[in-house]
VEXDREN-2710 file (C-alpha; in Angstrom, 1 decimal):
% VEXDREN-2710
k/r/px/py/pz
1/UNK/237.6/148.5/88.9
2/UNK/239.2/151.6/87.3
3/UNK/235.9/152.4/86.0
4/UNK/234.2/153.0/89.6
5/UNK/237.7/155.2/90.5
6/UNK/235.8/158.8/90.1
7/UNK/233.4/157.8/93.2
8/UNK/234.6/159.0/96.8
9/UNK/234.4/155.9/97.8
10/UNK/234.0/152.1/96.1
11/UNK/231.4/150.8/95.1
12/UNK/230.8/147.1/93.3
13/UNK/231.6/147.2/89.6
14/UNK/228.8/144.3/88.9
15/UNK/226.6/144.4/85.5
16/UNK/223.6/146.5/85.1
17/UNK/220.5/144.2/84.3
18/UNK/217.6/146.7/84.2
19/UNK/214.2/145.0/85.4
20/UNK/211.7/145.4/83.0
21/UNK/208.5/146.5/84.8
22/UNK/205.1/146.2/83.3
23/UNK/202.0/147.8/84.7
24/UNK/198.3/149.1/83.7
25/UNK/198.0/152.3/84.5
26/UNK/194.0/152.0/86.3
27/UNK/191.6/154.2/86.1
28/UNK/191.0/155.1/89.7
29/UNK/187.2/156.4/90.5
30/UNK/185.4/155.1/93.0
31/UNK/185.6/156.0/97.3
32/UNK/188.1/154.4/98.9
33/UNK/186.1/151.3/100.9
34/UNK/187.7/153.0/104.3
35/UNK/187.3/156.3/103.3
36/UNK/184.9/157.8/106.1
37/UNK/184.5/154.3/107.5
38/UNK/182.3/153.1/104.2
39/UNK/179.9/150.1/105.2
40/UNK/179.5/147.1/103.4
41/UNK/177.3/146.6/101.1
42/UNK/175.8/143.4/98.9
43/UNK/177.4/144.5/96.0
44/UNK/181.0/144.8/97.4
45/UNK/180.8/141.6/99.4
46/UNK/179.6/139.5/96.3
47/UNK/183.6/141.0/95.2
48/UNK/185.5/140.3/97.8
49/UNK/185.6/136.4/97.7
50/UNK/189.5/135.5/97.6
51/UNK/192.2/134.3/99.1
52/UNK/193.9/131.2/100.7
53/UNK/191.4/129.1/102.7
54/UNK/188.5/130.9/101.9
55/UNK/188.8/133.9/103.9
56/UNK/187.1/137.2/102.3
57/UNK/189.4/140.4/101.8
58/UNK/187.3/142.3/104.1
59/UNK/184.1/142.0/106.7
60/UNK/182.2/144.2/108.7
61/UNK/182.3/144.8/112.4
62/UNK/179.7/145.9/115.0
63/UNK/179.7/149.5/113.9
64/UNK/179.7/149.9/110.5
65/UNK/183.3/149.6/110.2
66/UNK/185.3/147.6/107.8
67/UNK/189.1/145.7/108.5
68/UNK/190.8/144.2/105.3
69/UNK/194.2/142.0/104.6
70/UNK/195.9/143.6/101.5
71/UNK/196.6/139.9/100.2
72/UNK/192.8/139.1/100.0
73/UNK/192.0/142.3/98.2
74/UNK/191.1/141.9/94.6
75/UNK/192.8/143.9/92.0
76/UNK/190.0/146.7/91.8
77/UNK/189.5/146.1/95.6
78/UNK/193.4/147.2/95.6
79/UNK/193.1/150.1/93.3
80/UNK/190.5/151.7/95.3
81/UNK/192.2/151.7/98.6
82/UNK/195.2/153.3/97.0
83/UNK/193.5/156.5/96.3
84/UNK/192.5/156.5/99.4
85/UNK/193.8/159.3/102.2
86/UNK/192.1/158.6/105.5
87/UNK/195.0/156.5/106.7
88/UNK/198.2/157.4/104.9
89/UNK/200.0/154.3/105.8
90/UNK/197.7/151.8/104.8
91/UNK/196.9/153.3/101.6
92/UNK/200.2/153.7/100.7
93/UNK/201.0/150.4/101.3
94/UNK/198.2/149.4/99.3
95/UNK/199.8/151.6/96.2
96/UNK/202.9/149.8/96.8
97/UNK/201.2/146.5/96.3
98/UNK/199.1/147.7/93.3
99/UNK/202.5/148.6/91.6
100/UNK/204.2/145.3/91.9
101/UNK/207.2/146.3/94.7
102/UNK/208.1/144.0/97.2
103/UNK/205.8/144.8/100.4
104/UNK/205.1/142.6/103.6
105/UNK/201.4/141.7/103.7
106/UNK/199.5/143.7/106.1
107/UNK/195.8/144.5/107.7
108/UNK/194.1/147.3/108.9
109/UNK/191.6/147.6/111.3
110/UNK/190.0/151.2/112.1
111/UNK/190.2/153.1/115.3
112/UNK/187.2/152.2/118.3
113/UNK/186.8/148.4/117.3
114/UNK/185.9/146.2/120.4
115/UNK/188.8/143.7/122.0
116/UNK/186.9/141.1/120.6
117/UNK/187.0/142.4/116.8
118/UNK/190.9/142.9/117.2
119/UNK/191.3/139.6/118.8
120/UNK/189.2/138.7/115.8
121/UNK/191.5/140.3/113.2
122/UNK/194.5/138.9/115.0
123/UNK/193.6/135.0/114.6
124/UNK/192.6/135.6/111.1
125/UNK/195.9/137.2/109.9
126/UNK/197.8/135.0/111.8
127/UNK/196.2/132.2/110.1
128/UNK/196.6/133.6/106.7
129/UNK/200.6/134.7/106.8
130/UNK/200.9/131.1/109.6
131/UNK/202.9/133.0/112.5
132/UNK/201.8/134.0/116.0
133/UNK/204.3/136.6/115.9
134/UNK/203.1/140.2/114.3
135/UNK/204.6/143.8/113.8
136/UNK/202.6/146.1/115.0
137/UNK/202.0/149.5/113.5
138/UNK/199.6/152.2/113.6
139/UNK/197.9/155.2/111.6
140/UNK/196.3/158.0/113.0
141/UNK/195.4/159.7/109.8
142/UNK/197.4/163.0/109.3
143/UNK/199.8/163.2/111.9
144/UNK/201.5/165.8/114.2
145/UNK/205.0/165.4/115.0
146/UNK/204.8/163.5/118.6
147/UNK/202.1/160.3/116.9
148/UNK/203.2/156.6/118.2
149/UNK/206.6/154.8/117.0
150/UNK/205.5/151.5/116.0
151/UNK/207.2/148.5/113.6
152/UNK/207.6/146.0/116.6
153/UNK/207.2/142.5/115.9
154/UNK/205.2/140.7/118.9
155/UNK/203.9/137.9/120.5
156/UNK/200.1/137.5/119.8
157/UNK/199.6/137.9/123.9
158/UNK/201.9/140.8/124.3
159/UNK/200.7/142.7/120.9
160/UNK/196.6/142.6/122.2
161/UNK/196.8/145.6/125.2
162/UNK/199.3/147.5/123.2
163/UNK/197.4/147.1/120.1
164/UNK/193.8/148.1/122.1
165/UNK/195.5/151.0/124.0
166/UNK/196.2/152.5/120.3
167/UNK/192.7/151.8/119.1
168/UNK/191.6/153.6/122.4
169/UNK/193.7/156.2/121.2
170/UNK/191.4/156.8/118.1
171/UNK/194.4/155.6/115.6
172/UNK/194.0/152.8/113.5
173/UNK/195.7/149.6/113.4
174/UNK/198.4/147.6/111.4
175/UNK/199.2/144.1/111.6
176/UNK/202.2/143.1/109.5
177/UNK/204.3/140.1/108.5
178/UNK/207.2/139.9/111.4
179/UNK/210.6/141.3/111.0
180/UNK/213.6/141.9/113.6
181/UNK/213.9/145.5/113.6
182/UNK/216.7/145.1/115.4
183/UNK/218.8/142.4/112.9
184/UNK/218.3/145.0/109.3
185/UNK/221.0/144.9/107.2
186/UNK/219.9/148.4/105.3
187/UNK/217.6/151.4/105.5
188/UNK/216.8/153.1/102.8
189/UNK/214.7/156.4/102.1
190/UNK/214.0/157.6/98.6
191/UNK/213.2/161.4/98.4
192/UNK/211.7/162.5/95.0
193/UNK/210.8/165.6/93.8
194/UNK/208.1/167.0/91.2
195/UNK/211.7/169.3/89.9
196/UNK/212.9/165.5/89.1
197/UNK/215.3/165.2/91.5
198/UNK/216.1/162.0/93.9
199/UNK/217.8/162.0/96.6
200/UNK/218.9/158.2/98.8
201/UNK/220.4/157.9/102.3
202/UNK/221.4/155.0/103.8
203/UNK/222.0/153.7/107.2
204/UNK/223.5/150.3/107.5
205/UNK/223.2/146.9/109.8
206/UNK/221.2/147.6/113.2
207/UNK/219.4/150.6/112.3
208/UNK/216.1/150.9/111.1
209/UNK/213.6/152.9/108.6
210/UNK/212.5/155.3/111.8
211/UNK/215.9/156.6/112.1
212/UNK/215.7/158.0/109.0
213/UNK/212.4/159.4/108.6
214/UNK/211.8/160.4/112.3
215/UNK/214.8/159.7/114.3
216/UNK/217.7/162.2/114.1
217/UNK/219.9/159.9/112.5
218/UNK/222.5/161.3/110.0
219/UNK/223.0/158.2/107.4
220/UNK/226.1/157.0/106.6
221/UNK/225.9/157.7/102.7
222/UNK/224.1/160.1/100.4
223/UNK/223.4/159.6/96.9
224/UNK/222.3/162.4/94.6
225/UNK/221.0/161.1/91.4
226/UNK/220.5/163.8/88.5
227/UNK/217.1/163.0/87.1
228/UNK/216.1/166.7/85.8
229/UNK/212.4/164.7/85.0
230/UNK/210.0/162.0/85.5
231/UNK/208.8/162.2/82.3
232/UNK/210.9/159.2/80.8
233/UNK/212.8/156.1/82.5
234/UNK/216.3/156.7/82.3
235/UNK/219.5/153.9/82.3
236/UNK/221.8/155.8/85.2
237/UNK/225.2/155.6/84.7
238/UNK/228.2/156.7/87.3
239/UNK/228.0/160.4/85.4
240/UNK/224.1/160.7/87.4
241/UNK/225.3/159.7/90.3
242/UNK/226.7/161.5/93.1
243/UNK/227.8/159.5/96.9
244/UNK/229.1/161.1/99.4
245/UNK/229.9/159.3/103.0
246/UNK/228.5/161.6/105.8
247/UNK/231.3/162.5/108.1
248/UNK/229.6/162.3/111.4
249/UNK/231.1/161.0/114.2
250/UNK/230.3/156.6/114.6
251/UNK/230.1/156.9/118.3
252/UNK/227.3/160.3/117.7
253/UNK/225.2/158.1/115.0
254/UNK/225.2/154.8/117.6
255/UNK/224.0/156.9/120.5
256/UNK/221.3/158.7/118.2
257/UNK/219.9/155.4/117.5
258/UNK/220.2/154.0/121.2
259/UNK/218.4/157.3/122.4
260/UNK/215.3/156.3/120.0
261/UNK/215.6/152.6/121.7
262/UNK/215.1/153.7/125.0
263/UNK/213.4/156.8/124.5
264/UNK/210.6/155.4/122.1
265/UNK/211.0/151.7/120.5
266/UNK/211.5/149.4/123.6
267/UNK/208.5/151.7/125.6
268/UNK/206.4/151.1/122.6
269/UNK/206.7/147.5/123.2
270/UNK/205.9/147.5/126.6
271/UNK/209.4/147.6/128.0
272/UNK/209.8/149.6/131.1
273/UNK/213.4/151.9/130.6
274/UNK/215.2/152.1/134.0
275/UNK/217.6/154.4/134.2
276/UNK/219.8/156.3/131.6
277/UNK/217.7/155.4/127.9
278/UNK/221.0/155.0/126.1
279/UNK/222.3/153.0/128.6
280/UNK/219.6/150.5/128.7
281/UNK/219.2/150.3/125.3
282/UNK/222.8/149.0/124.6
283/UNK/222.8/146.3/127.6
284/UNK/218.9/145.5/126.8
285/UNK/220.4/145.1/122.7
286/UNK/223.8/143.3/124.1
287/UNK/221.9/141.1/126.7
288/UNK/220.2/139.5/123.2
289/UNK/222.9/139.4/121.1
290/UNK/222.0/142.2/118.9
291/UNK/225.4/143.8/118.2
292/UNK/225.4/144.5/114.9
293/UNK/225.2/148.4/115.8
294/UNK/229.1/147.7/117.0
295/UNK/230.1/145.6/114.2
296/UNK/232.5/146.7/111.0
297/UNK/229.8/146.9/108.0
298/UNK/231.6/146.3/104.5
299/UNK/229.9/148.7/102.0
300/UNK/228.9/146.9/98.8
301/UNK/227.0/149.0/97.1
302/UNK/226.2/148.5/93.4
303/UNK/225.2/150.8/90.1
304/UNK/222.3/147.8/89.9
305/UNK/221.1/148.7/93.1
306/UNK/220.8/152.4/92.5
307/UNK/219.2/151.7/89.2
308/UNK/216.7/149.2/91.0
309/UNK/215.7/152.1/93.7
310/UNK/215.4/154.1/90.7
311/UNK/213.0/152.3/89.2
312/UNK/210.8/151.5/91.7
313/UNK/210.9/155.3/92.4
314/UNK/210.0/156.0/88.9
315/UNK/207.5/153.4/89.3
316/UNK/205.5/155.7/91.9
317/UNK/206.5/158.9/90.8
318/UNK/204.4/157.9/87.3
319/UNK/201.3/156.8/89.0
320/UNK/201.0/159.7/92.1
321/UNK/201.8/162.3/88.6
322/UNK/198.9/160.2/87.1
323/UNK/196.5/160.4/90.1
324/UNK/197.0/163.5/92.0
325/UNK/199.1/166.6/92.2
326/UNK/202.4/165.8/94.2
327/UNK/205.7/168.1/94.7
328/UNK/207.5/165.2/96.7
329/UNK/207.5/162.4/97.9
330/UNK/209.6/159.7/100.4
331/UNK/209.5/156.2/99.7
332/UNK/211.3/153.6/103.0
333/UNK/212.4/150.2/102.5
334/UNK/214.7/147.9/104.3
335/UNK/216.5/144.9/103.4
336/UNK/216.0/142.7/106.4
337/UNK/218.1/139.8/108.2
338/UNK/216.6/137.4/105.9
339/UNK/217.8/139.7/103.3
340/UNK/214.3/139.9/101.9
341/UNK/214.2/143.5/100.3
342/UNK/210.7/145.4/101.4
343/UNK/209.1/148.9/101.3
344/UNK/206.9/149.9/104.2
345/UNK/204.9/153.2/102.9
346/UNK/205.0/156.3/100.6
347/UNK/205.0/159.7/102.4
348/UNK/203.8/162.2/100.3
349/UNK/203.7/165.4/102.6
350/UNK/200.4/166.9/101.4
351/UNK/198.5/164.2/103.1
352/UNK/200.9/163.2/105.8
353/UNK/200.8/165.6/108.3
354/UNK/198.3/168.2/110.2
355/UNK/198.3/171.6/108.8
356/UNK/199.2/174.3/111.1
357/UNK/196.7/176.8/111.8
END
């Protein structure tokens, strides 16, 4: 263990096995298929056949519109929607598939469908991932800074109005694999920069991505990794690699993330908040058993792990240097209860957010 003892805190002396990644780096061309709402045409529907049980990767609906289930797209289907920039979320999330990281399946269905098309979508991705529970999230396109929280998993019959009052709302929507937001055992965000710097925070059991990336929530450790380029892969070692544990206050960081619960999450899921939102929050998480918020969290952090958020950084940073100009980008994952580790999107700020006028 001596040779972990110039780190502020410990971390787990295991071996480094570096995950050889191989990818084709595509040659991306066409229009994204949702770009501008594209119809379908003969050509693309004679290309969409896959899938379990027959289903295609995408269909039309009444106005021209198309909805899609990442799982069903075909390899070019999948490179096209990843250059895509109408709806950040889902395009990103079709990069992250595209590259080989671990990702939850998803579909997308564009703003102003009918009831009856997202009813439609519903039954059909339920069928193909075999749960009537869903997470529900949502992508207006470039965003301002007050756009919906989302990531709730729901029951089919409580996820339809919710879902249909954000399509009323002119966003589009995203149906997920379920989680338990509530039951994560990590959040992680990876912040890279064109300079070839990356920068990872981390906020441990009972938090979640949104913390980080929206909700006011200092995380628990920083790690500063000296790159200096993303030219070449590099094999870190500890003299890269800078943690720090954030000296905030526990208590401050736990009623940060109650605030967001009754301020944001539990209205999102239709949940009237009574009272006080911290308040609510705690007994509404305590009434369910979710305590992990309270709970001592042992810190077991490894070099492999750095080197394996590393390289699925690396992994992006390559292809968005190979497609399109970039000066930084932020990529979230989670490892959740099941300990399943996932990434939910890639934020690259030139296409995230409204510009101010």
């Amino acid at each position: 263990m001596a040779l972990f003892s110039n780190l502020p805190i410990p971390i787990c002396a295991t071996s480094v096995r570096i995950e050889q990644r191989h990818w084709r780096l595509l040659r991306l061309g066409a229009l994204s298929l949702c770009r501008e709402y594209a119809r379908d045409s003969p050509a693309t529907w004679g290309s969409a056949q896959a899938g379990a049980r027959g289903l295609r990767s995408f269909w039309p609906l009444e106005r021209g519109f198309v909805c899609l289930i990442v799982s069903l797209l075909t390899h070019e289907e999948l490179a096209r929607e990843a250059i895509g920039f109408r709806f950040p979320k889902w395009h990103t999330t079709c990069l992250i598939h595209l590259l080989g990281l671990p990702s939850l399946d998803v579909a997308l269905l564009p703003p102003s469908a009918s009831k009856k098309e997202l009813r439609d979508l519903i039954d059909r991705f339920s069928a193909q991932i075999e749960s009537r529970k869903i997470l529900l999230r949502s992508d207006g396109g470039r965003e301002s800074g007050a756009y919906a929280w989302g990531g709730n998993t729901l029951a089919v019959g409580d996820l339809v109005p919710l879902a249909y009052e954000l399509l009323a709302s002119n966003r589009a929507i995203l149906l997920l694999e379920p989680t338990d937001r509530f039951h994560n055992r990590i959040s992680v965000q990876l912040l890279g920069t064109v300079e070839g710097n990356l920068s990872i925070e981390i906020l441990g059991p009972g938090y979640d991505a949104s913390d980080l990336n929206r909700g006011g929530v200092i995380p628990q450790y920083s790690i500063e990794v000296r790159l200096g380029t993303w030219q070449e892969h590099l094999t870190l070692g500890l003299p890269d690699i800078k943690l720090r544990e954030n000296a905030v206050n526990r208590e401050e960081r736990i009623q940060q993330r109650l605030k967001n619960l009754g301020s944001k999450i539990l209205p999102a899921m239709g949940i009237p908040v009574q009272g006080e939102a911290e308040r609510f929050a705690e007994e509404w998480l305590r009434k369910r058993g979710c305590n992990d918020l309270w709970e001592a969290w042992e810190r077991s952090f490894s070099l492999g792990d750095f080197q394996r958020w590393y390289d699925d950084a690396y992994t992006v940073a390559t292809e968005l240097t190979r497609s399109r100009a970039w000066r930084a980008f932020v990529l979230y994952g989670s490892i959740l209860s099941d300990y399943r580790f996932v990434y939910w999107d890639v934020v690259d700020g030139n296409r995230k957010w409204k510009r101010e006028t």
